[in-house]
Structure formats: structure tokens, C-alpha cells
KESE-265373 format. One line per field, with one value per residue (C-alpha): residue number from 1; residue in three letters; chain; x, z, y. Coordinates in Angstrom, 2 decimals. Layout:
N
nr = (NUM	...)
rest = (ALA	...)
kette = (A	...)
east = (X	...)
up = (Z	...)
north = (Y	...)
//
This chain:
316
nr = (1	2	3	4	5	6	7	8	9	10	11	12	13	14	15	16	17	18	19	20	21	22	23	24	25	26	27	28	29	30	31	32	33	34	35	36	37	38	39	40	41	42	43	44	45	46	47	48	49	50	51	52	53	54	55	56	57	58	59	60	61	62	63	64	65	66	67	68	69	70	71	72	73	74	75	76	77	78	79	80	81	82	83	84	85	86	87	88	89	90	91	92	93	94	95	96	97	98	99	100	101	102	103	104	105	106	107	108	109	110	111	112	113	114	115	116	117	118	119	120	121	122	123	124	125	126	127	128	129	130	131	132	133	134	135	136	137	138	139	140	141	142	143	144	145	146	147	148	149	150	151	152	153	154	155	156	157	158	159	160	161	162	163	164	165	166	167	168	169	170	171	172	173	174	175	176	177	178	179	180	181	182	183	184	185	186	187	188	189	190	191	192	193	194	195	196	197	198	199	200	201	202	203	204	205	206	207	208	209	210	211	212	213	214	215	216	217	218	219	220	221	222	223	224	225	226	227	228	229	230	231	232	233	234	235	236	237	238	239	240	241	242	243	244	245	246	247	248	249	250	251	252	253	254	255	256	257	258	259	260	261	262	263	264	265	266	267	268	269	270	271	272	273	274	275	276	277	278	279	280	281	282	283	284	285	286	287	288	289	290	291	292	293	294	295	296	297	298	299	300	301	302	303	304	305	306	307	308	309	310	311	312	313	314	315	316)
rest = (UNK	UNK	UNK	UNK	UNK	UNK	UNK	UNK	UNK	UNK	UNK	UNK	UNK	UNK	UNK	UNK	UNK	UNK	UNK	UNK	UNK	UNK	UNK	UNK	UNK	UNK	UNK	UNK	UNK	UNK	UNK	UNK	UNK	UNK	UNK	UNK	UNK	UNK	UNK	UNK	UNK	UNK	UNK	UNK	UNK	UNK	UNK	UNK	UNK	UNK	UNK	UNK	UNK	UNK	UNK	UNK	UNK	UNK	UNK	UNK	UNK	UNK	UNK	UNK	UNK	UNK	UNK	UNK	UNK	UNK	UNK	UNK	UNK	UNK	UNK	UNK	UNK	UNK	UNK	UNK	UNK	UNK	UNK	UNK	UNK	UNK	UNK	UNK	UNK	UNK	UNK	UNK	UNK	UNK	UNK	UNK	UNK	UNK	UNK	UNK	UNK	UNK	UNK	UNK	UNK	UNK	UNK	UNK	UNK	UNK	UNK	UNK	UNK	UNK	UNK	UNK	UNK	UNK	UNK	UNK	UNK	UNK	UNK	UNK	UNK	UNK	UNK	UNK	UNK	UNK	UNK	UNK	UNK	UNK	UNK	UNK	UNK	UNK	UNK	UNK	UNK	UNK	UNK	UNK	UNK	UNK	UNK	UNK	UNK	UNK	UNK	UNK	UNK	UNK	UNK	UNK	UNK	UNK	UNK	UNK	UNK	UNK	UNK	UNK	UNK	UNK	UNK	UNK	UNK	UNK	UNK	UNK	UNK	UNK	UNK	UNK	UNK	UNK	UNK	UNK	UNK	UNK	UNK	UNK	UNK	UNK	UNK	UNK	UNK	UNK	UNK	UNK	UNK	UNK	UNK	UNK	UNK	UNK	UNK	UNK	UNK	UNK	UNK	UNK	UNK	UNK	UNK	UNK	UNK	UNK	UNK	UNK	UNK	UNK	UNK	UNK	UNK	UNK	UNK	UNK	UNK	UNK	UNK	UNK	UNK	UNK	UNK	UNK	UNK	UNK	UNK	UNK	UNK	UNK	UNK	UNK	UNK	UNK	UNK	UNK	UNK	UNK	UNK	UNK	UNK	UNK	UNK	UNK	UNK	UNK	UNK	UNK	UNK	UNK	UNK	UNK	UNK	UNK	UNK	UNK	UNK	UNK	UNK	UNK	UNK	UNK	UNK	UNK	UNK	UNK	UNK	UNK	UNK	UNK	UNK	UNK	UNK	UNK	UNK	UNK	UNK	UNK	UNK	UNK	UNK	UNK	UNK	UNK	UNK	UNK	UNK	UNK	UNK	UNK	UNK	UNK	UNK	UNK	UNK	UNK	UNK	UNK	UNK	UNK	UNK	UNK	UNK	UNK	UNK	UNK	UNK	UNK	UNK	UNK	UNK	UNK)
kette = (A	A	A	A	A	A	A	A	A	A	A	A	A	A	A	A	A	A	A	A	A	A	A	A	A	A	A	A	A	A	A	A	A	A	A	A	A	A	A	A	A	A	A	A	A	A	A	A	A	A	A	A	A	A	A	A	A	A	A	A	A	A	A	A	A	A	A	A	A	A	A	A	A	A	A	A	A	A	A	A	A	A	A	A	A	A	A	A	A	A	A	A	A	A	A	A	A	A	A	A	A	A	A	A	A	A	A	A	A	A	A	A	A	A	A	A	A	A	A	A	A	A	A	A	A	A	A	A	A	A	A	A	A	A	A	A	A	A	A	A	A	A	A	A	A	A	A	A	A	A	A	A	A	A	A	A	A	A	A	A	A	A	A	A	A	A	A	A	A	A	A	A	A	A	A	A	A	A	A	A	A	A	A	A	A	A	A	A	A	A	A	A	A	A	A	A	A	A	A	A	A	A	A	A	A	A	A	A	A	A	A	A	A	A	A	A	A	A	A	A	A	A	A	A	A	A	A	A	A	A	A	A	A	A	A	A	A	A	A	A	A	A	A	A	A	A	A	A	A	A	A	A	A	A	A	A	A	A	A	A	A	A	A	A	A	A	A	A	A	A	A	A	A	A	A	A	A	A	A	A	A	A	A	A	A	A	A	A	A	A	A	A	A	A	A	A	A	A	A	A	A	A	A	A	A	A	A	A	A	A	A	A	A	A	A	A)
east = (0.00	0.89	1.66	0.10	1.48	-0.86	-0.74	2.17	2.80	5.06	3.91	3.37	-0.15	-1.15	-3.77	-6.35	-7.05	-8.59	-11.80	-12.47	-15.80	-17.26	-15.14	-16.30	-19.14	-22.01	-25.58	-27.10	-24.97	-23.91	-23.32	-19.91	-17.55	-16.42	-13.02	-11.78	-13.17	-11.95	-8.46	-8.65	-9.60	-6.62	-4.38	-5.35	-4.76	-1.33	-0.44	-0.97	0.87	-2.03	-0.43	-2.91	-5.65	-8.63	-10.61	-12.41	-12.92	-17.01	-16.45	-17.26	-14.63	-12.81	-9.43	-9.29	-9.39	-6.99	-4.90	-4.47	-3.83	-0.95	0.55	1.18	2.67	5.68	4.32	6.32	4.93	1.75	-0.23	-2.29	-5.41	-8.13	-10.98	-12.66	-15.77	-18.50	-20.43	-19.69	-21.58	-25.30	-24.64	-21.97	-22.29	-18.67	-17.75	-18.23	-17.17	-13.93	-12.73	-9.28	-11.48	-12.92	-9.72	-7.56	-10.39	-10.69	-6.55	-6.27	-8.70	-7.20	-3.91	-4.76	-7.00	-5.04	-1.59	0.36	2.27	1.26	-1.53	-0.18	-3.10	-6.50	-9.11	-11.80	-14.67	-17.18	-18.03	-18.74	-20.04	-20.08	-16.27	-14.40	-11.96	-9.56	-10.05	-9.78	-6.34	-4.76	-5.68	-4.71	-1.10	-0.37	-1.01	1.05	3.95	3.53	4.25	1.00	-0.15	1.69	-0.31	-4.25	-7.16	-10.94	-14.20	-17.49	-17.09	-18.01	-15.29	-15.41	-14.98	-11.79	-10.75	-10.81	-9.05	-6.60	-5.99	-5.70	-3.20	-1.14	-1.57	-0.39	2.34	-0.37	-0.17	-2.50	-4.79	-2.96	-6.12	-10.03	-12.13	-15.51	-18.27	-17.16	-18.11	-19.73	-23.18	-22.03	-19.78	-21.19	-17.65	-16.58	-17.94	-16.07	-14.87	-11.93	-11.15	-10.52	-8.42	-5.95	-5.23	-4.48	-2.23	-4.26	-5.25	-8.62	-9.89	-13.38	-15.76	-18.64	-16.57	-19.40	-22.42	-22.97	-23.03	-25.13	-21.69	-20.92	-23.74	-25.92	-29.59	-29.74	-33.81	-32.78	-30.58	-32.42	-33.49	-30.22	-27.87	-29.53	-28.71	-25.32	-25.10	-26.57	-23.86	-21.04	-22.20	-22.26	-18.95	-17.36	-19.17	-17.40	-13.74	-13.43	-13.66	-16.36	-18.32	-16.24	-13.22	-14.58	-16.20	-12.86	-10.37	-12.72	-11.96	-8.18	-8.34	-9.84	-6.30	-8.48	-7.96	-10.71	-11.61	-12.57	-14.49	-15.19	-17.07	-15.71	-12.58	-13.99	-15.02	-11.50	-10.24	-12.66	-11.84	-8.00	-8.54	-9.21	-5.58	-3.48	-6.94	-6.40	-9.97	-10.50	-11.08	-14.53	-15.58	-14.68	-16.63	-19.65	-19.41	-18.57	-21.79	-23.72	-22.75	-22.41	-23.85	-25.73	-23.72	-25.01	-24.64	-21.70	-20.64	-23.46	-22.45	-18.79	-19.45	-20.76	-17.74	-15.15	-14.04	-13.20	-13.09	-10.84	-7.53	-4.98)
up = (0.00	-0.34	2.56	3.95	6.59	10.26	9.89	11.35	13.77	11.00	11.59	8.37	7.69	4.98	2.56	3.96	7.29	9.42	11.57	13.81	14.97	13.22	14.93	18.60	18.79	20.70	19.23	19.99	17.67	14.77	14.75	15.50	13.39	15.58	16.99	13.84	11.35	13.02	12.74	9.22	8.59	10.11	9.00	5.22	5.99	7.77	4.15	2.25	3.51	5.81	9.03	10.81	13.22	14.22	17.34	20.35	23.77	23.18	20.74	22.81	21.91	19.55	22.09	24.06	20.22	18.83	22.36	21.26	17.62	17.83	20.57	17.82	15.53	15.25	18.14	16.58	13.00	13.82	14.55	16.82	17.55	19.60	21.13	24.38	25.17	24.92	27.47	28.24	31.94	31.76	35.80	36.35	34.39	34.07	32.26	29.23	28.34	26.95	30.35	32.88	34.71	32.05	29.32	32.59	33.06	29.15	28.68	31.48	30.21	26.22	27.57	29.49	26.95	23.84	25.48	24.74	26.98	24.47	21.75	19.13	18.19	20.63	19.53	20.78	19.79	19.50	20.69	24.46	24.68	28.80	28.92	28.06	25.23	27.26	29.96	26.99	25.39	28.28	29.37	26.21	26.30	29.38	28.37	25.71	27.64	29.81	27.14	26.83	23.88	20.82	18.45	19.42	16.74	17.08	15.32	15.14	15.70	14.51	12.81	14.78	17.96	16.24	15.11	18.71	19.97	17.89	18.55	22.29	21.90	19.46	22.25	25.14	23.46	23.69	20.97	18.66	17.31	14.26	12.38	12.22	11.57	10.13	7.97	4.76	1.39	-2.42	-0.29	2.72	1.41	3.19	4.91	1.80	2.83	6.11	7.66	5.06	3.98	8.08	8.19	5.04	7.25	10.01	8.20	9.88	8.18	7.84	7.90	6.73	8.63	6.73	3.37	1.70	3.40	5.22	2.01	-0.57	-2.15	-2.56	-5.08	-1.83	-1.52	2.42	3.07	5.16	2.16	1.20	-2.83	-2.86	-1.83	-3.70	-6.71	-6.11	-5.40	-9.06	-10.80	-8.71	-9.59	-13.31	-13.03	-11.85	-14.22	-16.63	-15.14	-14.42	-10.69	-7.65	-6.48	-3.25	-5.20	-6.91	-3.94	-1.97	-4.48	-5.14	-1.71	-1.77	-4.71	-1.94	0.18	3.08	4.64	3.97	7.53	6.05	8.46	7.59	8.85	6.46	4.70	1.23	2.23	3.59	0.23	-1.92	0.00	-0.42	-4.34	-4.04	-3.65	-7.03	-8.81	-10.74	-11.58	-15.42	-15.30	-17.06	-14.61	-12.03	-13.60	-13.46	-9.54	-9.11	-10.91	-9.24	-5.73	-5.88	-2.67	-2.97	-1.85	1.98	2.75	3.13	0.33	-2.12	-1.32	-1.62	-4.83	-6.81	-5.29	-5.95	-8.83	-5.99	-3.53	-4.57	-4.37	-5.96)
north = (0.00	3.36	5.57	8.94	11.12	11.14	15.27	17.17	13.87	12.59	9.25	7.29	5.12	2.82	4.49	1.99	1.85	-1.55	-0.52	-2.77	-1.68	-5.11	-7.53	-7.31	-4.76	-6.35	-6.98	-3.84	-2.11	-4.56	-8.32	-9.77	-11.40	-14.59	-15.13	-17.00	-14.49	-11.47	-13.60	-13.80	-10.35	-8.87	-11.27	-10.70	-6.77	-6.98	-9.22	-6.85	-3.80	-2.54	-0.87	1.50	-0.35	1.55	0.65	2.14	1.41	0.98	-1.37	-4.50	-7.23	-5.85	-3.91	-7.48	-9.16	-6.95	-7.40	-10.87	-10.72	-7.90	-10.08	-12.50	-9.06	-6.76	-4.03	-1.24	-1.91	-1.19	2.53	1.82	4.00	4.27	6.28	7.18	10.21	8.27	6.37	2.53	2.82	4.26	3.67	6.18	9.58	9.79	7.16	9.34	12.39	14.47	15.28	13.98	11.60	9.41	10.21	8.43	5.60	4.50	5.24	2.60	0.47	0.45	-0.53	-2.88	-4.64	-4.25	-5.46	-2.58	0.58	3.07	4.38	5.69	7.53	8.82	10.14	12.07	9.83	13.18	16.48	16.50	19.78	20.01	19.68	23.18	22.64	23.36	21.07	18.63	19.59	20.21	16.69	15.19	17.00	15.25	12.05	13.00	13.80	11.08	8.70	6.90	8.54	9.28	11.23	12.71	13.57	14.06	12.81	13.78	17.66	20.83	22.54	25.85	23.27	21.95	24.99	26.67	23.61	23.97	27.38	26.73	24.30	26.31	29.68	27.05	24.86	21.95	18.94	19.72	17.62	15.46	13.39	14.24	11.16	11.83	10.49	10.70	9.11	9.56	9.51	11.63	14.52	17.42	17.77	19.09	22.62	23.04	19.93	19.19	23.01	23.21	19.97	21.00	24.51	22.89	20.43	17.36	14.18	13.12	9.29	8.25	5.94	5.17	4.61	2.62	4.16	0.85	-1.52	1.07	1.94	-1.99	-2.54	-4.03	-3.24	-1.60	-1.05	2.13	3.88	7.06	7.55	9.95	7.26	4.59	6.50	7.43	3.68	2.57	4.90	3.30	0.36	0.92	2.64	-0.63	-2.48	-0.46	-0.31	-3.98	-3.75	-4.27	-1.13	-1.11	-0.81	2.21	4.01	3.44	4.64	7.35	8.80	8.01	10.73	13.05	12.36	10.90	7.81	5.38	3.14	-0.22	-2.58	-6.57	-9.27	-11.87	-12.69	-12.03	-8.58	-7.55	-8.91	-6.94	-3.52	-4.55	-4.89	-0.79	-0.25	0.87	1.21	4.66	5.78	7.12	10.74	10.53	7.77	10.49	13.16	10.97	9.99	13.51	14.78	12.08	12.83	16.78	18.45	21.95	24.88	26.64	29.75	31.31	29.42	30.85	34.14	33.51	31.36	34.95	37.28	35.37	37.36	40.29	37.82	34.93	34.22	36.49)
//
């Protein structure tokens, strides 16, 4: 695979990364791969170049999984991420949230399960907007320092919330935030307008959960997929059709194009395998037009203003 850069950590990723959300979440989310499958599915990503895990610490089975199976691997070779914020005790009201007490809890809790004396990435799983942004980077920068954590990013969150954080940490000599992670694909681009713009000026990298808008953008029929995305969906599929390849292919490499880092989740072998088959796939620039066309979101305000002064406006 080829290789991005995690943001101004330096740290270098495959183009695909592994979520793991599908091998140990617990029925009240998604079905589980079992033990043997979720084997298999890591072991056919590690073979072919794949370095960069992605798990969390509300995703069931899946840090106590991946515990075992990087036991097995070259530690070092591996970036490692995960995420804490949201709830994993309805008991106790802080076991969720972006704040020192639950970031020590879940850090605690990661390490332990996944075997290792360090994350190499953390994310904030998504906005908590009851802890100050402060609180929050202040807190990250010690873990940070501490050693724990090597790298920190965020998901799920505004872009004025980011870009305040960021500030912060910049005013304080804080680590700044390295990665975003946010819904992103042909069906779901509305990050276009402010979430990636923001990312590029900060110099962070973005990954994309969501890559195939949960099977519509693998030529499956989901009963929940709106008209819009069934649509979208029907071109992809006609694309591949045309370029020799399967609809995941083309909705993956699609989004490498974009310079984001597509999160690919499996609950099977074969599905691994067909994600993995994106990789080298150079789309032809009239089958990019097409999924552009077919995908375009409607400008919002500022951006219809902006769109009519940029003459006066624009770059010079």
C-alpha cells in the first residue's frame, strides 16, 4: 500500500485503514464477526501492507481481540489507535465524556486490553459539549507527555470546535490535534464545505468511517438507504461495471483521490479482500466526472455568497 502522513505527527499510515468496529461490537450495535473471522480479517490486511488499526474502547470485543492478535505481531509496526468520550456505563455519568477523569479511566482500560504501553493515536470519539476545550487539550497533552499517547485527533465535531481547539493548543504549546475522523463518502460529502477546507489549514489528516455508506456503495440493496444514496449507489455500480472492478473498489479509491484515509471494516474474509482490491486502482477521469456529478452536494450559505464574489473575492 501506499503511505500517507498522520498530519504534522510525521507518523506514516497505509492508505487503507482496518476498523475494527465489526469484529467485537455487541448486538445492539452490529453483529460480531467470531473469533476465527476477526483472525482472518486482520491477518489478510497486515499481508498486504495494511499498518494502521482503528478501534475504540465501546467497541465491545474488539481492544481485548486486537490485544491478542498484535501479541502475535511486530508491536512497533503497527499505529495503533483508539478512542474514548463516549459512554460505556449508563450507571456512572462519568464514564463518558472528553474530560481527565474518564480520558484516565478509558486510557487505562485500552492498555490494558489491547496489550500494549502506548496508543499511538487517541481520539476524541465526538463532541462532548459540557467539557471546556480546554479542559480537553490540556488533558490530552499530558497524556502526551507522559508517554502513553503518541499522536491525538478528534471525530465527530463541529469545525469551529476543532478549530478553537486547535488554537488553544497552538496559544499554550499543547499537541495539537494530528487526524479528524468523520463520515465521509460519495453519499455523505457534506464535509466538503467546512470539515476538510478546516483539516488541510491545520495540516491534519482526515480518515473516513462510513466509506461505503454501510453496504449502498458496494452494489448491496440496504432497506434504510435514502433515494439519494440509492442513486449514487446505481452509478457506482455501473462505473465498476465499466472499469473492471467491484463497487467497493470504486467508492474506496474514489476517496483516496480526496487524500483521506478510507476506515474499512469486515465481517468476512472475502469482504477484507474486496476492500484490499481498491488499492493501485487509478480511476479514469470521465468515470470520475460521473461519480462527481452524481454525488455533488448543494452549496449553503456562506458558500453561495462567496461562490458569486469570488471574482473580488478569490484568491490572488
Amino acid at each position: 500500500m501506499r503511505e500517507r502522513i498522520l498530519g504534522r505527527s510525521g507518523i506514516r499510515v497505509s492508505e487503507l485503514c482496518l476498523g475494527t468496529m465489526m469484529l467485537g461490537m455487541d448486538a445492539s450495535w452490529r453483529p460480531t464477526a467470531d473469533e476465527s473471522t476477526a483472525r482472518k480479517v486482520y491477518e489478510a490486511y497486515r499481508e498486504a501492507g495494511g499498518n494502521f488499526i482503528d478501534t475504540a474502547n465501546v467497541y465491545g470485543s474488539s481492544e481485548e481481540r486486537l490485544g491478542a492478535m498484535i501479541a502475535a505481531d511486530e508491536r512497533d509496526s503497527l499505529v495503533l489507535a483508539t478512542k474514548f468520550t463516549l459512554e460505556t456505563d449508563a450507571a456512572d455519568r462519568n464514564s463518558g465524556g472528553s474530560h481527565r477523569k474518564d480520558l484516565r479511566r478509558s486510557l487505562e482500560t485500552s492498555l490494558r486490553r489491547l496489550g500494549t504501553d502506548h496508543i499511538d493515536l487517541l481520539w476524541v470519539h465526538a463532541w462532548d459539549q459540557r467539557t471546556p476545550v480546554e479542559e480537553t487539550m490540556r488533558a490530552l497533552d499530558d497524556v502526551v507527555r507522559s508517554g502513553k499517547v503518541l499522536a491525538i485527533g478528534v471525530s465527530n465535531t463541529p469545525a469551529w470546535v476543532v478549530s478553537r481547539a486547535m488554537t488553544v493548543a497552538e496559544h499554550h504549546g499543547w499537541t495539537p490535534y494530528a487526524a479528524q475522523q468523520v463520515e465521509y463518502s460519495l453519499s455523505a460529502r457534506t464535509p466538503e464545505r467546512e470539515l476538510l477546507p478546516m483539516g488541510r489549514a491545520f495540516g491534519m489528516a482526515t480518515t473516513a468511517w462510513a466509506p461505503l455508506a454501510r453496504g449502498v456503495l458496494a452494489g448491496r440493496d440496504v432497506a434504510t438507504a435514502s433515494e439519494r444514496a440509492r442513486a449514487i449507489g446505481q452509478v457506482v455500480v455501473d462505473v465498476a461495471h465499466e472499469a473492471g472492478a467491484t463497487p467497493a473498489q470504486i467508492a474506496l479509491a474514489w476517496l483516496t483521490r480526496q487524500h483521506v484515509v478510507p476506515i474499512v471494516g469486515a465481517t468476512s474474509a472475502e469482504q477484507i479482500e474486496d476492500s484490499l482490491g481498491a488499492v493501485g486502482i487509478d480511476l479514469d477521469p470521465v468515470h470520475v466526472e460521473r461519480l462527481d456529478a452524481a454525488s455533488a452536494i448543494e452549496l449553503t450559505y456562506p458558500f453561495t455568497l462567496l461562490a458569486h464574489k469570488a471574482d473580488t473575492l478569490g484568491p490572488v
